[in-house]
FIVO-638163 format. One record per residue (C-alpha): y, z, x; residue in one letter. Coordinates in steps of 0.1 Angstrom, whole numbers. Example, Ala and Ser with C-alpha at 12.3 -4.5 7.8 and 13.67 -1.06 7.14 Angstrom:
2
REC     yy     zz     xx  rest
REC    -45     78    123     A
REC    -11     71    137     S
***
This chain:
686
REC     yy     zz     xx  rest
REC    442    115    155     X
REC    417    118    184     X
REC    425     83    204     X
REC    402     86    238     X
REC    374     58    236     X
REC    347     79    241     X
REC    361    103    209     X
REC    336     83    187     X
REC    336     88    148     X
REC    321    111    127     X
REC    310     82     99     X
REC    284     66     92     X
REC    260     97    105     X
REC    230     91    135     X
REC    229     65    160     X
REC    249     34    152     X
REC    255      3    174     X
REC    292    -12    180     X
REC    306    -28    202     X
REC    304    -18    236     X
REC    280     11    234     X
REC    270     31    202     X
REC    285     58    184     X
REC    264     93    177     X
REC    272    116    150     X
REC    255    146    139     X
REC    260    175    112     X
REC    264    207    120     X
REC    280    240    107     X
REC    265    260    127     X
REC    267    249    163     X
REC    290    261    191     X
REC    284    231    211     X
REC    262    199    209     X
REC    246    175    239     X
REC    231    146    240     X
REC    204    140    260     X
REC    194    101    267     X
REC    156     97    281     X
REC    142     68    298     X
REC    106     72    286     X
REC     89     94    257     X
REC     73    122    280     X
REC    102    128    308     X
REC    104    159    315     X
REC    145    155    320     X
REC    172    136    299     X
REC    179    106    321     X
REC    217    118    308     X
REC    228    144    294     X
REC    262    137    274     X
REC    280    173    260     X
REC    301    168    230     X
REC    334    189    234     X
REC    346    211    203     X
REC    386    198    216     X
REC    378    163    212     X
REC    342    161    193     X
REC    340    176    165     X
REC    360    166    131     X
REC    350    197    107     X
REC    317    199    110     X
REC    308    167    122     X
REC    299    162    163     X
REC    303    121    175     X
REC    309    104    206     X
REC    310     68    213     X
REC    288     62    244     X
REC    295     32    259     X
REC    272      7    279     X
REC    242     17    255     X
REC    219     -3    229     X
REC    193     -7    205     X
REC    158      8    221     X
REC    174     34    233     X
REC    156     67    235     X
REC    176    102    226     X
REC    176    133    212     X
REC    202    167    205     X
REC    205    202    219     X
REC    228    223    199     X
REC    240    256    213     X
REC    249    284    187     X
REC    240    321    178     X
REC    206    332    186     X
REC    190    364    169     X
REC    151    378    176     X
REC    144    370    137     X
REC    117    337    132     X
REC    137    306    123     X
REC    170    319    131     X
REC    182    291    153     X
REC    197    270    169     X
REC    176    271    199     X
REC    191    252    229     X
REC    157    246    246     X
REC    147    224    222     X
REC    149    191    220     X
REC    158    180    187     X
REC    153    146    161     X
REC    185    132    150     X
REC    186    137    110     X
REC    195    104    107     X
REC    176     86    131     X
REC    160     51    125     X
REC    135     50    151     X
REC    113     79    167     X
REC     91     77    195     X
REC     59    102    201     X
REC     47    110    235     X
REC     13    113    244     X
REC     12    150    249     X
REC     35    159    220     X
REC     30    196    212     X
REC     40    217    180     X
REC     33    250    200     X
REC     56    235    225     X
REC     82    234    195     X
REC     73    269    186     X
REC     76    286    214     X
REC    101    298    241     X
REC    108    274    267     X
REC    121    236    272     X
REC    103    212    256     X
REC    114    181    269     X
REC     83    159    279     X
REC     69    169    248     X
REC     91    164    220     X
REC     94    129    197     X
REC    123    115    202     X
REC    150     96    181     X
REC    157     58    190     X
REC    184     38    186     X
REC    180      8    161     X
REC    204    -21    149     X
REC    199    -26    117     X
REC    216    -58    114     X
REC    193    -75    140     X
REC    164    -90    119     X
REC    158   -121    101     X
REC    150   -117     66     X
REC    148   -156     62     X
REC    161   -151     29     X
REC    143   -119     15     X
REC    150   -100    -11     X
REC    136    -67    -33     X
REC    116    -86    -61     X
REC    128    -66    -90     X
REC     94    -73   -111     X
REC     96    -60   -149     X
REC     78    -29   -154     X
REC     58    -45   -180     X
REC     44    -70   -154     X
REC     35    -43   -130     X
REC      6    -30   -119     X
REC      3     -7    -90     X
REC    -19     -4    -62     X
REC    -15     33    -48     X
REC    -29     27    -11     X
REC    -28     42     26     X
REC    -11     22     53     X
REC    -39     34     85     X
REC    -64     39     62     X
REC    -66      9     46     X
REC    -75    -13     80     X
REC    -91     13    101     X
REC   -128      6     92     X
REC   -145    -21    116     X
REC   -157    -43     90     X
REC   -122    -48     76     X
REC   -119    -81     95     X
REC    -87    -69    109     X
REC    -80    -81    144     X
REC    -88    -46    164     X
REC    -55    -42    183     X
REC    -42    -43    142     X
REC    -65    -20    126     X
REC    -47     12    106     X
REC    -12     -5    115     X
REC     16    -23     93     X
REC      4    -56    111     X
REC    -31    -50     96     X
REC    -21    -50     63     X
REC     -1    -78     67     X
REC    -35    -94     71     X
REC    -48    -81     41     X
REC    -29    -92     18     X
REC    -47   -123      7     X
REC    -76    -92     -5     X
REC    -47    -77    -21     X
REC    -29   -111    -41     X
REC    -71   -119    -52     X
REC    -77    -82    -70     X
REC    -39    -91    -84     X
REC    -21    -60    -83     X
REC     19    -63    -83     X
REC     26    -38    -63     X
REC     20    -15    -32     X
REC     23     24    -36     X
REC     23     34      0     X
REC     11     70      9     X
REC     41     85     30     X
REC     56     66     57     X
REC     81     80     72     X
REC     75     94    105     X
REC     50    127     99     X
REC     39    150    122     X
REC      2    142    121     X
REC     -8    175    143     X
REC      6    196    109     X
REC    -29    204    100     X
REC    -56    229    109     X
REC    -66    229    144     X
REC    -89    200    153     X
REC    -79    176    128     X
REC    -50    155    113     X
REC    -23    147     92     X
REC    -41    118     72     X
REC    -17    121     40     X
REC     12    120     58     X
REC     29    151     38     X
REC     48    162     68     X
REC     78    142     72     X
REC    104    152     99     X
REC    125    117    101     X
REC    134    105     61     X
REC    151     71     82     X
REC    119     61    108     X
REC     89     43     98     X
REC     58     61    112     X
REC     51     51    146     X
REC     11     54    147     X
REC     14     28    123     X
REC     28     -2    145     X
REC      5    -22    165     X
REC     33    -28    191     X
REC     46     -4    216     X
REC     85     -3    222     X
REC    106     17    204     X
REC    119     -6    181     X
REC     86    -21    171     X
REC     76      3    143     X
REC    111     -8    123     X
REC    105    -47    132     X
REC     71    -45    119     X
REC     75    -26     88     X
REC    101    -50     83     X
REC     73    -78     85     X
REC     49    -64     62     X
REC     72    -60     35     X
REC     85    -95     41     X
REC     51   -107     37     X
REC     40    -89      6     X
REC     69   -101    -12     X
REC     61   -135      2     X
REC     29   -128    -20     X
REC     48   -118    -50     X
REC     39    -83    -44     X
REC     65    -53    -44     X
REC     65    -24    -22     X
REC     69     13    -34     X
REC     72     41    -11     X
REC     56     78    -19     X
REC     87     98     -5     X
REC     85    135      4     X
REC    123    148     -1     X
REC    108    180    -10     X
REC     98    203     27     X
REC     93    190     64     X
REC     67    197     90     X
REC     88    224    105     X
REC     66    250     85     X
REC     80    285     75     X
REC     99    306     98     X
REC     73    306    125     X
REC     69    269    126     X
REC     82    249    154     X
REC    117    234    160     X
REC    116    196    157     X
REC    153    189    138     X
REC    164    204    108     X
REC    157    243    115     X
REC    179    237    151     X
REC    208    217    137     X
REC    215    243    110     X
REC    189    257     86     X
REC    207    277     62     X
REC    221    242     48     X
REC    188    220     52     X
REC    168    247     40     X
REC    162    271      8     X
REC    165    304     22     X
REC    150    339     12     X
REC    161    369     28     X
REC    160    351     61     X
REC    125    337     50     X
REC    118    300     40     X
REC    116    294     -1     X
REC     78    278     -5     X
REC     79    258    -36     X
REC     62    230    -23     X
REC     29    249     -7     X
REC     41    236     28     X
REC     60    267     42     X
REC     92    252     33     X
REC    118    241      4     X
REC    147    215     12     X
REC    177    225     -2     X
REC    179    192    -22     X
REC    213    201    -44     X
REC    230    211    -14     X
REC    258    181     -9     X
REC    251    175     34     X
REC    214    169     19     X
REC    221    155    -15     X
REC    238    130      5     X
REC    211    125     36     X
REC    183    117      8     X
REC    208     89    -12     X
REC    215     74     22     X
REC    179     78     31     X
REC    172     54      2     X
REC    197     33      3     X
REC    186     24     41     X
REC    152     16     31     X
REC    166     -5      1     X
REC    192    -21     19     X
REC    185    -23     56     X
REC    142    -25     50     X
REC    136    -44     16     X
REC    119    -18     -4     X
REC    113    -21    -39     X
REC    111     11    -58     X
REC    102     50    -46     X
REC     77     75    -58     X
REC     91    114    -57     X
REC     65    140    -42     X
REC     70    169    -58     X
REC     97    157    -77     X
REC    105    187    -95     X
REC    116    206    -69     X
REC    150    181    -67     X
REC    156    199    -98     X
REC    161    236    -81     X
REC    192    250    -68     X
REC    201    269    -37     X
REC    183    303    -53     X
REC    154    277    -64     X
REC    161    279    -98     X
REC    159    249   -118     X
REC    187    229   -133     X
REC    195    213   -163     X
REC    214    187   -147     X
REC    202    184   -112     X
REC    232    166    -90     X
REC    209    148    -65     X
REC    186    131    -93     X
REC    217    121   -106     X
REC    232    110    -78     X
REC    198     90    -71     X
REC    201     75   -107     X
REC    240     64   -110     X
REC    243     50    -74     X
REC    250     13    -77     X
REC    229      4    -42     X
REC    199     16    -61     X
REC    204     -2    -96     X
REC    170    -19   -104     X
REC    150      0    -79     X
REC    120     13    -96     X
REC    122     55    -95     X
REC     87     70   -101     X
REC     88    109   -104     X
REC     56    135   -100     X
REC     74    152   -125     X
REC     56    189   -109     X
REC     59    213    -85     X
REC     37    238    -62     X
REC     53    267    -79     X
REC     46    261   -114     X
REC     76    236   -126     X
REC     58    211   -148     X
REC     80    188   -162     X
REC     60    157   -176     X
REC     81    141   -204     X
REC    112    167   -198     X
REC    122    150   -162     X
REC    161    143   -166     X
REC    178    107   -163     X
REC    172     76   -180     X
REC    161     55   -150     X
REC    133     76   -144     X
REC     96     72   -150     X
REC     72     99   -142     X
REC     32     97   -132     X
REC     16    108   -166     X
REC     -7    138   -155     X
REC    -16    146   -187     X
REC    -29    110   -194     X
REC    -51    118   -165     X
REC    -66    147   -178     X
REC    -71    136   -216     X
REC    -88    102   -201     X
REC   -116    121   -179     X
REC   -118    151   -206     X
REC   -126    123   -234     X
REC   -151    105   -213     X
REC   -169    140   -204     X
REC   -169    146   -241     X
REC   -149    174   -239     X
REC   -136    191   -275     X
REC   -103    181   -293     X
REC   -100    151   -268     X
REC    -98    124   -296     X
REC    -64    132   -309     X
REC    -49    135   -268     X
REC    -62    103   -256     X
REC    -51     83   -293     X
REC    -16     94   -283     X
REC    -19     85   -242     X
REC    -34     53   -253     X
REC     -4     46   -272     X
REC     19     55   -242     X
REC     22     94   -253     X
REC     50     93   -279     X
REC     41    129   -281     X
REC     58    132   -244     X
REC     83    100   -244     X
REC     90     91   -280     X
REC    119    114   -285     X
REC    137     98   -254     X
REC    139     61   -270     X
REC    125     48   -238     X
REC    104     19   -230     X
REC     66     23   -232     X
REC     68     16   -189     X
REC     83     53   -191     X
REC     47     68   -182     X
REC     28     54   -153     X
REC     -9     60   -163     X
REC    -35     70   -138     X
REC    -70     82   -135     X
REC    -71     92    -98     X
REC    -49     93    -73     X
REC    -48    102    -35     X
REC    -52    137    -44     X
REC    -85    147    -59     X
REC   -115    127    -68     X
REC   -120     91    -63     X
REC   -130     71    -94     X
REC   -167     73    -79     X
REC   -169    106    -74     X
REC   -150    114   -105     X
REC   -187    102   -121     X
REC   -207    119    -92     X
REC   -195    153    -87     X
REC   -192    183   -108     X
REC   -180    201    -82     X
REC   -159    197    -51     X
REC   -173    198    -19     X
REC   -147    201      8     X
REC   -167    222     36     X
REC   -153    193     62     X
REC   -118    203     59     X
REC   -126    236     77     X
REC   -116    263     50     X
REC   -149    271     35     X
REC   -146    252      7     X
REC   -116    267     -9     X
REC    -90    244     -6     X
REC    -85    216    -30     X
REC    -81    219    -67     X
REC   -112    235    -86     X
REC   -100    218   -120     X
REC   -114    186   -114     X
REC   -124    177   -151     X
REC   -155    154   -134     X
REC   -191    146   -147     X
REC   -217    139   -126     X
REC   -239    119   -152     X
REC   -267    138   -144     X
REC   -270    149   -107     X
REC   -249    157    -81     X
REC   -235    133    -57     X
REC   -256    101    -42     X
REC   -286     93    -60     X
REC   -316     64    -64     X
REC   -319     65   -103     X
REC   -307     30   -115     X
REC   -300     48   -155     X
REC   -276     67   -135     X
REC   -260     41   -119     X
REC   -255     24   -150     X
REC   -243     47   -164     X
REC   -215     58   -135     X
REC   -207     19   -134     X
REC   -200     25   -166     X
REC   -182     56   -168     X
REC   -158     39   -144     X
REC   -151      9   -162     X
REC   -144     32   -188     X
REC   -117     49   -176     X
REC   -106     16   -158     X
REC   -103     -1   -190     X
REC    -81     30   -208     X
REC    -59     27   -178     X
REC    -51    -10   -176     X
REC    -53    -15   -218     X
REC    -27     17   -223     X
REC     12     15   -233     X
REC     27     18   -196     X
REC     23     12   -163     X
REC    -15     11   -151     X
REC    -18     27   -113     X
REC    -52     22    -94     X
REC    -64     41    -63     X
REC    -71     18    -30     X
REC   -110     14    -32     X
REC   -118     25    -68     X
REC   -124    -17    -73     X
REC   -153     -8    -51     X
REC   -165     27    -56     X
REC   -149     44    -26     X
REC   -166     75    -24     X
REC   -151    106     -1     X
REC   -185    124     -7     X
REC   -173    151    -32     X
REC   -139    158    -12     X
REC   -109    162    -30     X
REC    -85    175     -5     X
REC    -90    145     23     X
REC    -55    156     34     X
REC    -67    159     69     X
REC    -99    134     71     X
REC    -84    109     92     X
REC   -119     90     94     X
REC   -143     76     72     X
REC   -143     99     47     X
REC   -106     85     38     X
REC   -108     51     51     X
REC   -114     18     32     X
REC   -152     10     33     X
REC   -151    -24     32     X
REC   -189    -27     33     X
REC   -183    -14     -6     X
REC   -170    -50    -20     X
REC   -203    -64    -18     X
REC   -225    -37    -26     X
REC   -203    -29    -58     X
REC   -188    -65    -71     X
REC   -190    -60   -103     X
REC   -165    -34   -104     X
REC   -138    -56    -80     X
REC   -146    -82   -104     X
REC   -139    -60   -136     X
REC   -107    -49   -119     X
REC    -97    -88   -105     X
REC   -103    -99   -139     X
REC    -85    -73   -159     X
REC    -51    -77   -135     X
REC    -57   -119   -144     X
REC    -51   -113   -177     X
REC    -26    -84   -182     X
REC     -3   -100   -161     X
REC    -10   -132   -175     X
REC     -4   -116   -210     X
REC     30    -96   -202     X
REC     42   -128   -188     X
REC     35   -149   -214     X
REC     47   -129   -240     X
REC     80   -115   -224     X
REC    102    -93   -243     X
REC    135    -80   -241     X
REC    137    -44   -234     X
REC    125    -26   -267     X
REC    114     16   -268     X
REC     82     27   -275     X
REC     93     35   -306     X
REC    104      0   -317     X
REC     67    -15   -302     X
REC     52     12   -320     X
REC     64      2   -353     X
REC     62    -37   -339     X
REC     24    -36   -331     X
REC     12    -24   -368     X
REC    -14      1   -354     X
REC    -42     17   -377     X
REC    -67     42   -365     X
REC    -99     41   -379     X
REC   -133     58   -371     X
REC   -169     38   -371     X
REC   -156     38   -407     X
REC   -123     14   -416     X
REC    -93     40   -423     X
REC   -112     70   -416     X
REC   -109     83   -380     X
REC   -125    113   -373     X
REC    -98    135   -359     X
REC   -120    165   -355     X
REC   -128    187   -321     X
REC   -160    175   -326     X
REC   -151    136   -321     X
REC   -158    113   -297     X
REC   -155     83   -312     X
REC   -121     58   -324     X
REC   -108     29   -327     X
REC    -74     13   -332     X
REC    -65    -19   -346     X
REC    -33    -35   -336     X
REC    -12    -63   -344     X
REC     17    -79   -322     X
REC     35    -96   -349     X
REC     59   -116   -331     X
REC     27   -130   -306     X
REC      1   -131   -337     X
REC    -21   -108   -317     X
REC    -49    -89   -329     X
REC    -71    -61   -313     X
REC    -95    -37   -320     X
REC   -103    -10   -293     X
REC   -138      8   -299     X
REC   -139     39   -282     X
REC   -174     57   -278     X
REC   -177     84   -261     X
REC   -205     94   -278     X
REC   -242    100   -261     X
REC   -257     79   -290     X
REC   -248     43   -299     X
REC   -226     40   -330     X
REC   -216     10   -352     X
REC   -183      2   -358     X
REC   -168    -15   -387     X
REC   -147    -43   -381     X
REC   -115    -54   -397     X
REC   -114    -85   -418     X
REC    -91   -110   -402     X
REC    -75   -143   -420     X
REC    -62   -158   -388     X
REC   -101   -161   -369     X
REC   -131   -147   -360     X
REC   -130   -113   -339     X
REC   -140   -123   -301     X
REC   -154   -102   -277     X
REC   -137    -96   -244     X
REC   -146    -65   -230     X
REC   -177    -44   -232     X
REC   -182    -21   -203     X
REC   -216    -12   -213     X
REC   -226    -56   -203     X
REC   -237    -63   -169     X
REC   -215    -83   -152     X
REC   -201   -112   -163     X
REC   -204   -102   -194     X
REC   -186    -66   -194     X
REC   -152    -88   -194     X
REC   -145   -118   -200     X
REC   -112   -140   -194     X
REC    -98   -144   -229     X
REC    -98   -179   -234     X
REC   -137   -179   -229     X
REC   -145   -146   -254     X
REC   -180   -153   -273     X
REC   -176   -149   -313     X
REC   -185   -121   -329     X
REC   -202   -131   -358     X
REC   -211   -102   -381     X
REC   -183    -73   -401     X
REC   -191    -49   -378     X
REC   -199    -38   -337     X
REC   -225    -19   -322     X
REC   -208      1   -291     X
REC   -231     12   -268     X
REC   -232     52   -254     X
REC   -205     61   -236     X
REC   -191     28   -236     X
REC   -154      9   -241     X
REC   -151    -24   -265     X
REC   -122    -47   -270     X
REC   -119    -72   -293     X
REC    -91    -97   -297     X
REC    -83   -125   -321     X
REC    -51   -150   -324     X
REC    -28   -155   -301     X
REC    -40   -194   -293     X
REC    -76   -185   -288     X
REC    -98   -211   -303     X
***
């Protein structure tokens, strides 16, 4: 046993504080020899100190540690590792580079940081990002805990963390604009629309200069630290202010009863395919971070590389990656980029029983954090009521095509949105889950907005640079009538009410409802749907929006009111979606009682449902149609039908809080074109 001071330990991996000093430890299999190098600033173009870790007395297997004494939190470092060197691309390590520590909780960005510098020949020093050193334990929570909402009670809020604050007419203080601080200062917007939770586009610390020349990372899809919160995202300046404010913001939105999910990317780094530049991984040891090919990087992601998830150095850096950011930074729940690729093995072939996604789902430290998959891959693995686990719930892709598809009257859409509507048995009802199992969305980051979803037949993406071929081409949009902006109020109409449409299908459907930050106002990217590198206006929040279009934040405030309200109310115990199923007494019917109209030509339903156990009744009118229909209505012993949503209303009318829903007095409904109707009755309305 190795006794000299300095020896330091090879657990717990990275940079962690003790006493006296703090104690580095770094994986690799790889390397001949391993320094430290401790910098005083971000852009020096020396190490300060460079420490070298000796094989004799450093190194425990695989595993290089020293203690270094007289050190402490804020501390600025990074790794040089030393081992064989060929003339093939991505065969490292490469001793001239300065490297991120895996496992590193902090990471600082100089001013001139340079991917070519990282790519090419040559010390890179001045630079590089470097690691810092964090205490985790030195914070005050005041109490704070993960809020472990219900899923039933949930409604998400998919937003971007700069984005969200960067427009001038936010009301942000400037110095907070784009920045964790910022949001902080938006949450009172956020607690009024009365989502329940935060879906933050990727945070960890990106490499925003991963994009075509002349523009930015705006997504964040380019992680290259899974422990660091993005640094361009703290309105402070040390080192350690990035982890104390990130802290802050989600101590605050839990404050406001609001949970915090973060969009993780455990799929590919910003270190690119075997001619990208050497930021951590590929110089540490590449052949076990990596999916290799023949010396080449596997590229089922689309991003020019493939972790090598199932591998058990990284199996285990991605379940201590989430358990830090549980345990150590308060978050509630994770969504899985390209899930699907955790699935693959070392040859990228898929597994039926995928080790890391079930070491994510039986570790105790994670019990009760919400797991949301995108259940898909860039290489054709679709896996959307098939994704392994119990614990799991996936985003629904197929509920958002059959929702735009039935709104554009597209044929055979009838019998696919009845089934999403119900929360798609036809994916989850052999699993005996709970109806939460599908998270249901519309639009998402990626693609359309909501208003230009009804603008936009096609995409128009000539901004990002690639002539317009980037970005999906199956958009499944309709325009209502002309492309893009336009001065026609019929058209406006009838977009306002194409979009309360599709809002309506998403917060009424069995699951959990996920809206897009600024679809409550009409956000509009101007036909883009690859915004991936549009750090600017195109992405940001318009804030000038929630006047022009407040009607549709209204729609949205007042829909979150009352589902919430209703879930909370009527609390159940965990039950499938089965069991509701058969609870809830549905019967589909057309604008005829009993006789839906099933055929490819249909674009009109309804379903009547009763919750027993709550002596609920509803009717859903669906019409889709370009022509008015009238709808028969069931007869009801309990009380008259009531009227509380009708998209095709002006505001206030298009929804109504329950307790206030006018009487409908007649046996039947006329539903408007292309229009949305819900009726309810019982449940202790008057």
């Amino acid at each position: 046993m190795n006794q000299h001071p300095d020896t330091g330990q090879p657990s717990p991996l990275g940079a962690t504080v003790v006493d006296g000093g703090v104690n580095f430890s770094l994986y690799s299999r790889v390397a001949a020899g391993v320094e430290l190098l401790l910098f005083d600033r971000e852009d020096d173009d020396v190490p300060a100190q460079v420490i070298a870790f000796h094989p004799e007395s450093n190194r425990t297997y695989h595993y290089w540690h020293r203690m270094v004494p007289g050190i402490k939190a804020g501390q600025l470092y990074g790794f040089r590792v030393h081992g064989q060197t060929t003339v093939t691309y991505g065969a490292r390590p490469d001793p001239e580079k300065v490297l991120l520590d895996p496992y590193g909780r902090g990471v600082v960005v100089p001013n001139g940081y340079s991917r070519d510098a990282a790519s090419n020949p040559g010390d890179n020093s001045s630079t590089a990002m470097k690691s810092v050193v964090v205490d985790a334990s030195d914070y005050d929570w005041e109490g704070d805990q993960p809020l472990r909402r219900p899923a039933a009670q949930t409604i998400i809020y998919e937003m971007h963390v700069g984005g969200f604050t960067r427009d001038s007419r936010s009301g942000v203080s400037p110095s907070k604009q784009g920045t964790y601080a910022g949001l902080i200062e938006k949450i009172p917007y956020l607690k009024e629309l009365g989502i329940t939770a935060v879906e933050l586009l990727p945070v960890f610390q990106f490499d925003a200069l991963d994009a075509p020349d002349g523009k930015k990372n705006y997504w964040g899809y380019a992680p290259i630290s899974f422990f660091a919160p993005h640094a361009a995202y703290s309105s402070r300046q040390d080192p350690l202010g990035p982890v104390c404010e990130f802290r802050d913001m989600v101590k605050a939105l839990h404050r406001a009863g609001i949970e915090v999910i973060l969009d993780v990317v455990y799929n590919h780094t910003a270190e690119g395919n075997e001619r990208g530049p050497t930021l951590s991984f590929r110089g540490i040891d590449r052949s076990t971070y990596y999916i290799l090919h023949d010396d080449h990087y596997a590229n089922y992601t689309g991003c020019g590389n493939t972790l090598n998830a199932n591998h058990p150095i990284v199996r285990r850096m991605i379940v201590d990656s989430l358990r830090y950011w549980v345990r150590e930074m308060h978050v509630d729940g994770f969504r899985f980029d390209l899930a699907s690729i955790l699935s693959r093995d070392s040859d990228g072939v898929p597994l039926p029983n995928p080790p890391v996604l079930w070491d994510i789902e039986s570790d105790p430290q994670l019990a009760g954090t919400k797991l949301l998959a995108e259940a898909w891959d860039a290489a054709g693995l679709y896996q959307v009521g098939s994704f392994v686990g119990d614990a799991w719930r996936e985003w629904n892709g197929r509920f958002r095509d059959d929702v735009r598809d039935f709104f554009r009257c597209q044929p055979g859409s009838v019998r696919r949105i009845a089934d999403r509507i119900v929360g798609s048995p036809e994916l989850y009802g052999h699993k005996l889950r709970e109806p939460e199992q599908s998270v249901n969305f519309v639009t998402c980051h990626d693609g359309f907005t909501l208003n230009d979803l009804v603008s936009y037949n096609e995409k128009h993406n000539e901004a990002n640079g690639e002539q317009n071929r980037d970005g999906c081409n199956d958009n499944r949009s309709w325009n209502c009538g002309v492309e893009g902006p336009t001065d026609d109020p019929e058209i406006e109409r009838l977009r306002n009410r194409q979009i309360k449409n599709m809002l309506t299908v998403t917060m009424l459907s069995l699951g959990i409802p996920m809206i897009t930050m600024g679809d409550e106002v009409r956000r509009t990217q101007n036909g883009n749907n690859n915004a991936y590198c549009q750090d600017n206006e195109i992405s940001w929040f318009d804030w000038s929006l929630l006047e022009q279009h407040a009607d549709i934040h209204r729609f949205v405030q007042v829909f979150c009111d009352q589902r919430v309200r209703r879930t909370t109310v009527h609390e159940r115990e965990r039950v499938t979606l089965v069991d509701l199923l058969c609870e809830a007494n549905e019967t589909w019917h057309g604008v005829k009682l009993n006789q839906p109209d099933w055929s490819d030509s249909s674009h009109c339903l309804a379903l009547h449902a009763q919750l027993q156990s709550a002596e609920i009744y509803f009717h859903l009118i669906l019409n889709a149609y370009w022509q008015p229909m009238e709808f028969e209505l069931p007869p009801l012993d309990v009380g008259p039908w009531r009227r509380w949503i009708d998209t095709s209303l002006e505001s206030p009318d298009d929804i109504v809080h329950q307790d206030c829903a006018p009487t409908v007095a007649t046996n039947h409904y006329l539903a408007e074109s292309h229009s949305v109707v819900m009726l309810i009755s019982g449940g202790g309305l008057s």
